[in-house]
C-alpha positions, 0 to 999 in steps of 0.5 A: 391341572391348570386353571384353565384347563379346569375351567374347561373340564368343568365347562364340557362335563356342564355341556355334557350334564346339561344336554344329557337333561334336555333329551334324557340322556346318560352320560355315556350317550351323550359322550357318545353322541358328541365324539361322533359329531365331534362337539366336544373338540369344538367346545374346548375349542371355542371356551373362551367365546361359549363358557359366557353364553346362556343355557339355552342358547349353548344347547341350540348351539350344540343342536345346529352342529349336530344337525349340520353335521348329520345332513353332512354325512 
């Protein structure tokens, strides 16, 4: 694996811990949850931009996508 694309792995399993801590979720909830609102693509897509942002404010971030999504469907 290149660097890179370690530094993105590394960034989606923090997303996927991190959120899984702010509501009690395992990691295969989360998983699941994310590939049903399609978080994960969005993330990988937008590493170079997100992996600098704070905790919290990628965790709201990954809330108001859900929530849009959700209203969406």
């Amino acid at each position: 694996m290149k660097d890179k694309e370690l530094d993105i792995a590394y960034f989606l399993s923090f997303c996927i811990e991190q959120y899984g801590k702010k509501y009690q979720l395992g990691g295969d909830e989360v998983v699941s949850l994310f590939d049903r609102y399609e978080v994960l693509p969005y993330l990988e897509e937008n590493f170079e931009v997100l992996h600098t942002q704070g905790h919290q404010w990628l965790m709201e971030e990954i809330d108001e996508m859900i929530n849009s999504k959700e209203v969406n469907l």
